[in-house]
C-alpha positions in Angstrom: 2.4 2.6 -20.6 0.8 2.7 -17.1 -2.8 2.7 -17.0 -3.7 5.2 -14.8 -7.1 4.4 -14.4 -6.8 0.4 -13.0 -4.1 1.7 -10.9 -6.8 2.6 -7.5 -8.6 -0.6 -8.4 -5.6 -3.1 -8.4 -4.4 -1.5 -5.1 -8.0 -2.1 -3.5 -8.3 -5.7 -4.7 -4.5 -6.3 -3.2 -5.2 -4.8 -0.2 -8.6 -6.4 0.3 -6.9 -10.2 -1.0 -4.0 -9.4 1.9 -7.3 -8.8 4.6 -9.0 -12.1 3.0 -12.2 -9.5 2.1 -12.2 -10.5 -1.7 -16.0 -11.4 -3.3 -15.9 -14.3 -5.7 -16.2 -11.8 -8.8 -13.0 -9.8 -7.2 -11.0 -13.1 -7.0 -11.3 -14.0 -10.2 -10.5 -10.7 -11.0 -7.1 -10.2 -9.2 -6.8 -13.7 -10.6 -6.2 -12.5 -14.2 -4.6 -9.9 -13.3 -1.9 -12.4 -11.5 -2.1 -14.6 -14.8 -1.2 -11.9 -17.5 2.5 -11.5 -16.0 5.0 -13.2 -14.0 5.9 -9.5 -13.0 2.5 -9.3 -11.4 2.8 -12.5 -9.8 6.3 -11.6 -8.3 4.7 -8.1 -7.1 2.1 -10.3 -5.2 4.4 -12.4 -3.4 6.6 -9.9 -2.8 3.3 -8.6 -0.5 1.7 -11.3 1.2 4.3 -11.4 4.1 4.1 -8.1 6.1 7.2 -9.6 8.4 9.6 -9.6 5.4 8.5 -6.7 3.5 8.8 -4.3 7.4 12.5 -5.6 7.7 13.6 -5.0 4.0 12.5 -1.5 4.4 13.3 -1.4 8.1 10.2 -0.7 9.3 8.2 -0.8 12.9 4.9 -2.3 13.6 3.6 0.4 14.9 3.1 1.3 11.8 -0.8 3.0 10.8 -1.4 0.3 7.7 -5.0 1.7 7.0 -3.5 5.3 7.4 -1.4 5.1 4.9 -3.9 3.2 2.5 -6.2 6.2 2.7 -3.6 8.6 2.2 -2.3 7.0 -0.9 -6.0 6.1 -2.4 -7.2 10.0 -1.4 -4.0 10.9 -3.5 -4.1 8.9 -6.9 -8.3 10.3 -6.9 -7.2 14.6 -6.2 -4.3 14.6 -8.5 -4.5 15.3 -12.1 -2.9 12.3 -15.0 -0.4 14.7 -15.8 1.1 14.8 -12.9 -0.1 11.9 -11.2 3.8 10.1 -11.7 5.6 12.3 -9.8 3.5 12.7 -7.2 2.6 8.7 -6.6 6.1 7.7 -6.8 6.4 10.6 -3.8 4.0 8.5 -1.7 4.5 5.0 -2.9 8.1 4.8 -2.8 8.3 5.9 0.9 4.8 4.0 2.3 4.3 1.3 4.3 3.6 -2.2 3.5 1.4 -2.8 0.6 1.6 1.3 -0.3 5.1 0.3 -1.2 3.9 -2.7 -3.4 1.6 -0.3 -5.0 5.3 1.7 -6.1 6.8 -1.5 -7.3 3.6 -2.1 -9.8 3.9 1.3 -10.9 7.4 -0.3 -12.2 10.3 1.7 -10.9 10.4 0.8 -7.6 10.4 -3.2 -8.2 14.4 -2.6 -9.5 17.1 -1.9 -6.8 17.5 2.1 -6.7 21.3 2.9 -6.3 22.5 5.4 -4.1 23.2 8.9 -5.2 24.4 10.3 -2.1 27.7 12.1 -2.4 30.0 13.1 -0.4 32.9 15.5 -1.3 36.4 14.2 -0.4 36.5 16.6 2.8 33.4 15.0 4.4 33.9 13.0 7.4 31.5 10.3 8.4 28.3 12.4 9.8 26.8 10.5 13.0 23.1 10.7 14.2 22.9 12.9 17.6 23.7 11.0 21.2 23.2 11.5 24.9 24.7 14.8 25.6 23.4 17.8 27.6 24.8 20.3 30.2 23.1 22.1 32.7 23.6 25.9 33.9 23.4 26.7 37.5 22.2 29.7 38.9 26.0 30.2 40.7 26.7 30.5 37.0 28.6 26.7 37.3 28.0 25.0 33.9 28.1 20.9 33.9 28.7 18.8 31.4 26.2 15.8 31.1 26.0 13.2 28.8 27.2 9.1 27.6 31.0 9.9 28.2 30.1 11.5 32.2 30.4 8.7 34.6 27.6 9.0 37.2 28.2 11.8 39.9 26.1 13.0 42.5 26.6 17.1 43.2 25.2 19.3 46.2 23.5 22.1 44.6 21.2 24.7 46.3 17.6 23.7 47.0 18.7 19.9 46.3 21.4 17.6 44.6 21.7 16.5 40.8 22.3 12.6 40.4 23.7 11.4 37.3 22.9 7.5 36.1 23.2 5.3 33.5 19.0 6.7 32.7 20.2 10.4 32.5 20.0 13.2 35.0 17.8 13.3 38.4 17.4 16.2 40.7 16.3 15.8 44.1 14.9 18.1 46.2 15.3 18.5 49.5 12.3 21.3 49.5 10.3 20.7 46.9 6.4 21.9 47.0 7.0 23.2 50.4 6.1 27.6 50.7 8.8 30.1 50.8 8.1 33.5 49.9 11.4 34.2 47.6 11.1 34.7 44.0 12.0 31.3 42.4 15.2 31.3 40.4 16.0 28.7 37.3 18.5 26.6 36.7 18.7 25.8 32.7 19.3 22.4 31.1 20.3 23.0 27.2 20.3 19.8 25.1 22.3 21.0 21.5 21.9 20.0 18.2 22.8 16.8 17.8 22.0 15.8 21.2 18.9 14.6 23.2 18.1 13.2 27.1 16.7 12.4 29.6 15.6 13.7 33.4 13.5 12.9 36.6 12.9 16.4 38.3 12.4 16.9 41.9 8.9 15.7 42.5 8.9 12.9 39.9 8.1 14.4 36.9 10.1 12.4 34.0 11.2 14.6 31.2 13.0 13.6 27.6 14.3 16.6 25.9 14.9 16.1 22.2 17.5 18.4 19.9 18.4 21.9 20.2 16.1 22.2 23.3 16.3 24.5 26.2 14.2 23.5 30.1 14.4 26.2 32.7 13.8 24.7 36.1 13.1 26.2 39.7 16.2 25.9 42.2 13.1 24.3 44.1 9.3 23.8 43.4 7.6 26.2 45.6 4.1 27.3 46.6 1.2 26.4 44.9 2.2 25.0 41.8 5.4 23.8 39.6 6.2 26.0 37.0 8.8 25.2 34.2 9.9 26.9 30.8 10.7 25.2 27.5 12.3 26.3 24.3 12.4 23.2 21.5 10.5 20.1 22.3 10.5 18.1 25.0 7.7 15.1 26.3 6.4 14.8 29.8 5.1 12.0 32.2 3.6 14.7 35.1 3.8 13.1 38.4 0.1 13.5 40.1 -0.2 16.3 42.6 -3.6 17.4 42.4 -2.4 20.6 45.0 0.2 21.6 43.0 -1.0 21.9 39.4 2.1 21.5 36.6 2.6 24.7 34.1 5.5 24.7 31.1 5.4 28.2 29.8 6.0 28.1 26.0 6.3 31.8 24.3 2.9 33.5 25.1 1.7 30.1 25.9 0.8 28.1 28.9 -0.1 24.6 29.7 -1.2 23.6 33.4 -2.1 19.6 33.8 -1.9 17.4 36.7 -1.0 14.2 36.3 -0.7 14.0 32.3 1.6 12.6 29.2 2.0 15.1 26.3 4.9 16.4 23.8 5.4 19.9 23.1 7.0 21.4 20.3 8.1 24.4 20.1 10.6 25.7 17.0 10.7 28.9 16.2 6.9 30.4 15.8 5.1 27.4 14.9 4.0 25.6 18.1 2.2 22.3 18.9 1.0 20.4 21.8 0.1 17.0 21.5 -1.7 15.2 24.6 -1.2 11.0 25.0 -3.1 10.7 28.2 -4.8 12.9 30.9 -5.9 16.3 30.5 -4.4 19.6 29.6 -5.4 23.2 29.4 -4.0 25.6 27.3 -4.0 29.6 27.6 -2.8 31.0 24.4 -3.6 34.9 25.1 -5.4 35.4 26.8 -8.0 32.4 25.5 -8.4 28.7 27.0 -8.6 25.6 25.1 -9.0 22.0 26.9 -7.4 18.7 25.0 -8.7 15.1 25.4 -6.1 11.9 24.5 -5.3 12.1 21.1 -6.2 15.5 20.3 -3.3 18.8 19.4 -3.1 22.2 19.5 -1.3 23.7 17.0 -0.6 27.5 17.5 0.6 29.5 13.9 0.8 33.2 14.3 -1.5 33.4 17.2 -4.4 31.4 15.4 -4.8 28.3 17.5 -6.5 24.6 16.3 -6.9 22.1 17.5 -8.0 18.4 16.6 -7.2 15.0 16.4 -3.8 13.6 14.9 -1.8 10.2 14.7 0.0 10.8 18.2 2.2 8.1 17.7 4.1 10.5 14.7 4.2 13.1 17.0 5.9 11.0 19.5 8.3 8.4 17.8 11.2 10.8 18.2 11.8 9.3 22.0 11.5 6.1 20.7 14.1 6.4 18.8 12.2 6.7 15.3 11.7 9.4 12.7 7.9 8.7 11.8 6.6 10.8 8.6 2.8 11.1 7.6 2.3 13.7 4.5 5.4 15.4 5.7 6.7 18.5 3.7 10.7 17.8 2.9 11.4 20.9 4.5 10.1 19.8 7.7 11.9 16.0 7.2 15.0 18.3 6.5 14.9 20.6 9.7 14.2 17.2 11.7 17.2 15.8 10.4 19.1 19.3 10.8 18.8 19.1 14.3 19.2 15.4 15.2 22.4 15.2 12.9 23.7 18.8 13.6 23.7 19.7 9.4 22.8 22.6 7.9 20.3 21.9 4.6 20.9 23.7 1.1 18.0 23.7 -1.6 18.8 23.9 -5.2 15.4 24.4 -6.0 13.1 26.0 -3.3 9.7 24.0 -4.8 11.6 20.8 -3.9 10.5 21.9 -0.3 6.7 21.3 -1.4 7.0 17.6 -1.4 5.5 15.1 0.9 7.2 11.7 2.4 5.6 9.1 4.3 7.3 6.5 6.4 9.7 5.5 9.3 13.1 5.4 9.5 15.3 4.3 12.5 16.6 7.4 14.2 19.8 5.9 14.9 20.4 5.1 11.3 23.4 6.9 9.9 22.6 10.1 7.6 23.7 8.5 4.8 21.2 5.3 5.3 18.1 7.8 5.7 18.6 10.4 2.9 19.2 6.8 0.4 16.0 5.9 1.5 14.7 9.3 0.6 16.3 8.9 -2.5 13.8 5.8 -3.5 11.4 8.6 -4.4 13.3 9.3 -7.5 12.5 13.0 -6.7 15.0 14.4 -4.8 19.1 13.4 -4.6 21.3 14.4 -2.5 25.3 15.4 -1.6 27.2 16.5 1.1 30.1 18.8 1.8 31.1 18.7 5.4 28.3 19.2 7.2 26.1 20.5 4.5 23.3 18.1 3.0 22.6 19.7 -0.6 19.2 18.9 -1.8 18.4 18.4 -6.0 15.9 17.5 -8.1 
């Protein structure tokens, strides 16, 4: 039977024996606790090297190690014994580092867990998204972009596009310069299943993740540069302190400078995240200013804003999915889009759980929804391209 009430206290003295912080009464301690079992013992040394424990579970070293401590100790203190099992193998099995180990003492996760994904005999392989994009021009042309276009170069009005082995520039020959016509867009759609990569006109660098939308001026004109996004997309504003940069979202605008930030923007729920710089934000009607490291998070019109683990927010281009307290439905719709599936719930409270962790983004479906499956809360099948979620 698992004692619930050593379990906090072994996890500090592990953790503080890993940061070499252990008082003399602690050592002995941890000590006895090593001597009672070789199971202990084995849990210990499965711990001490951070290297080999990352690569078994394929994780990155960006990884926030005393985030995840606190999230797992905040846990095991709120929730009640009775349902304390469920909900720390939720956490444990999907943490980082020692929060893992943590699992494995618990007992479950020290065994192999085997894979329960299934597929139905009509499934082919499901692959994660690539390269792809195309881009609408205002003559109405449409043209393909992506891994299997060779690079091209294309006259268009107001400039030329450039295709390279980076992704997609467009060069002005106008750009920023005054002309009194009403600007007109061309649109860049990256699908499901898709994501890339752009340099616009006057330097701006753009990566545009799934099921994402950009509208773009035939030419930057007048007194600023004015762009509109559906989806999510991350930018590195070139500096042009007379021509301020504005992405309209919805009923919301952002003007910066010379700035990094990620937007995203599915369905209602919105979100701006700022890396570096400065942004403001006019969310009707009202302004709000962000420092590095600070979001905005807009949810049927009510607008907060405060400090968050930026690095989650923008693993995506990276090519990482990073999860901190994350709902399952929200890990499902990120997976929806990057591996064009639709998601089926047996049981709509399964969407209430929470996963911590990174997975490569390139892994295969398959690979990520095993690793899910360590949990021993949710399994999973697929039919076509269906993922069916149970408990």
């Amino acid at each position: 039977m698992i004692d619930y009430e050593n379990i906090e206290r072994k996890i500090r003295l592990v953790k503080a024996s890993l940061e070499g912080e252990l008082s003399e009464n602690d050592r002995r301690e941890l000590e006895t606790w090593l001597n009672k079992s070789q199971t202990n013992q084995k849990i210990y040394e499965q711990i001490r090297s951070k290297q080999k424990l990352a690569e078994k579970l394929e994780y990155y070293q960006q990884t926030d190690w005393e985030a995840d401590w606190e999230v797992v100790i905040r846990h095991t203190r709120k929730i009640p014994h009775r349902r304390f099992t469920l909900r720390w193998l939720g956490y444990a099995a999907v943490l980082t580092g020692v929060i893992f180990a943590a699992g494995i003492w618990i007992k479950q996760q020290s065994e192999k867990v085997p894979s329960t994904v299934n597929m139905t005999a009509n499934s082919d392989p499901i692959r994660p998204g690539v390269r792809q994009a195309y881009i609408e021009l205002v003559s109405g042309e449409r043209i393909v972009l992506g891994e299997t276009q060779k690079g091209f170069v294309k006259n268009i009005d107001g400039g030329m596009l450039k295709q390279g082995q980076e992704g997609l520039m467009i060069l002005g020959n106008d750009s920023l310069t005054n002309r009194p016509e009403t600007p007109e867009y061309n649109r860049i759609i990256v699908p499901r299943g898709g994501e890339y990569q752009l340099v616009l006109a006057d330097g701006t660098q753009v990566w545009m993740n799934s099921d994402s939308k950009l509208e773009i001026p035939v030419a930057f004109t007048g007194s600023e540069r004015r762009v509109r996004l559906q989806g999510e997309a991350y930018f590195q504003v070139k500096r042009n302190e007379k021509s301020p940069f504005r992405v309209e979202v919805n009923d919301m605008e952002i003007t910066v400078l010379g700035t990094s930030f990620n937007i995203h923007a599915y369905g209602e729920n919105m979100r701006t995240t700022l890396v570096e710089g400065a942004v403001a934000l006019n969310v009707g009607g009202k302004a709000f200013c962000l420092t590095p490291g600070e979001e905005a998070s807009i949810n049927a019109g009510i607008v907060k804003v405060e400090k968050v683990d930026v690095y989650e927010r923008i693993a995506w281009k990276e090519g990482k999915f990073v999860f901190r307290e994350k709902r399952l439905e929200e890990v499902m719709d990120i997976l929806g889009r990057w591996y064009d599936v639709e998601v089926f719930y047996q049981n709509t409270a399964i969407k209430e759980l929470h996963f911590t962790g990174n997975i490569p983004r390139h892994a295969t479906i398959h690979e990520v929804l095993k690793f899910l499956e360590h949990t021993r809360l949710v399994r999973f099948g697929i039919d076509g391209r269906t993922v069916m979620v149970f408990n």
